[in-house]
C-alpha positions as CSV (number, residue, x, y, z in Angstrom):
1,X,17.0,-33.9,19.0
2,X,14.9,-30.7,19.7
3,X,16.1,-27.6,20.4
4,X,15.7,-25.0,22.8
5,X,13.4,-22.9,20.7
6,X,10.9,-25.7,19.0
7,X,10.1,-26.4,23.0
8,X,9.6,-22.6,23.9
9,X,5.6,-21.8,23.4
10,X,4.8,-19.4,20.7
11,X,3.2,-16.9,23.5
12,X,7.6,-17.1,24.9
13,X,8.8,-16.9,21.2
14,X,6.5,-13.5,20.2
15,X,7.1,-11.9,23.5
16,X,11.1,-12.0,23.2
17,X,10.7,-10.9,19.5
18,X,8.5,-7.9,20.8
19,X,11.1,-7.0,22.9
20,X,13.9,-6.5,20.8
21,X,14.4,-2.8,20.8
22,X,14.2,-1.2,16.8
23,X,15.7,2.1,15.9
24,X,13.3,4.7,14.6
25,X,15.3,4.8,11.5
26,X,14.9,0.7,11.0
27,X,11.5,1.3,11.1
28,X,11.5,3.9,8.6
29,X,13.4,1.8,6.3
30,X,11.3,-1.6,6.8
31,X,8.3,1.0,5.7
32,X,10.5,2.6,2.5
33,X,10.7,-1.1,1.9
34,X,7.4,-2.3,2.0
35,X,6.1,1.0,0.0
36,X,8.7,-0.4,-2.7
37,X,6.1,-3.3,-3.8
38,X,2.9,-1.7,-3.1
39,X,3.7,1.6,-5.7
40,X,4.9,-1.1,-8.4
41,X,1.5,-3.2,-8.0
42,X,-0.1,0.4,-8.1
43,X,1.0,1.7,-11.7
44,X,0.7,-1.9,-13.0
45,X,-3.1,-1.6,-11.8
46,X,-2.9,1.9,-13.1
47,X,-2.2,1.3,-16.7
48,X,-4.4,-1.7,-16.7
49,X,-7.6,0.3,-15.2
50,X,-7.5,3.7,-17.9
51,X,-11.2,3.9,-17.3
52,X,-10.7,4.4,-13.6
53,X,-7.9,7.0,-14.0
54,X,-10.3,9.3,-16.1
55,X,-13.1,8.8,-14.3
56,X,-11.3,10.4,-11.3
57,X,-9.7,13.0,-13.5
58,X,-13.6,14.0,-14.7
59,X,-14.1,14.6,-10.7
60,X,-10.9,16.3,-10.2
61,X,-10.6,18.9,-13.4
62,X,-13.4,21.3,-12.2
63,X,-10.6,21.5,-8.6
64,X,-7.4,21.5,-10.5
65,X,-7.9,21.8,-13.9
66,X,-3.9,22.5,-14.7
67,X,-3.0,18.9,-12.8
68,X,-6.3,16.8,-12.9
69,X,-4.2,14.1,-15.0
70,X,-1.2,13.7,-12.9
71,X,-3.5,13.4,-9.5
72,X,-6.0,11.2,-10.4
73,X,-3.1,8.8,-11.8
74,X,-0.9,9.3,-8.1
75,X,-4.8,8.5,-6.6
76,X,-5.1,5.5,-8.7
77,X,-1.6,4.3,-7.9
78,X,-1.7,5.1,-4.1
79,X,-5.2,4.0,-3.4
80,X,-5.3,0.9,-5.4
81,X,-6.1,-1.6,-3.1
82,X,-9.5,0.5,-2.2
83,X,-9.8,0.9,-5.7
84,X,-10.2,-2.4,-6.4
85,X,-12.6,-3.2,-3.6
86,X,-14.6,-0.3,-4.4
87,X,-14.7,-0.1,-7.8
88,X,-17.6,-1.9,-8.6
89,X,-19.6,-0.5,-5.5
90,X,-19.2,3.0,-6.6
91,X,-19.2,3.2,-10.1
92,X,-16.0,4.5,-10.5
């Protein structure tokens, strides 16, 4: 027996779940959420890569010499995924 939904086309199924209205604070919340994963991946690949993290802290200490450290580890954890494209382009 098939239901009601399997026989629906997908364009039908995506345009009713697209028009659900969402609360600006669900939104906020599914985003919190999804940062949740994304920072952890990001200090893993921080700890891993210590070459990257003072290379970026070379760059940064003639800016902020008192906090040079502490930045170019939140860069490292933030920007990881670019980091890890990049890396190898740039040198870094």
């Amino acid at each position: 027996m098939v239901t009601r939904e399997r026989r629906q086309p997908v364009r039908a199924r995506v345009r009713r779940l697209l028009g659900r209205k969402v609360s600006i604070e669900a939104m906020i919340e599914f985003g919190l959420w999804m940062a949740i994963p994304h920072i952890l991946i990001g200090v893993v690949w921080s700890f891993l890569n210590y070459e990257t993290v003072t290379a970026i802290e070379k760059q940064l200490e003639p800016v902020l010499p008192a906090g040079a450290d502490l930045m170019a580890f939140g860069l490292t954890t933030g920007l990881w995924p670019l980091l890890l494209l990049t890396s190898g382009l740039c040198g870094v």
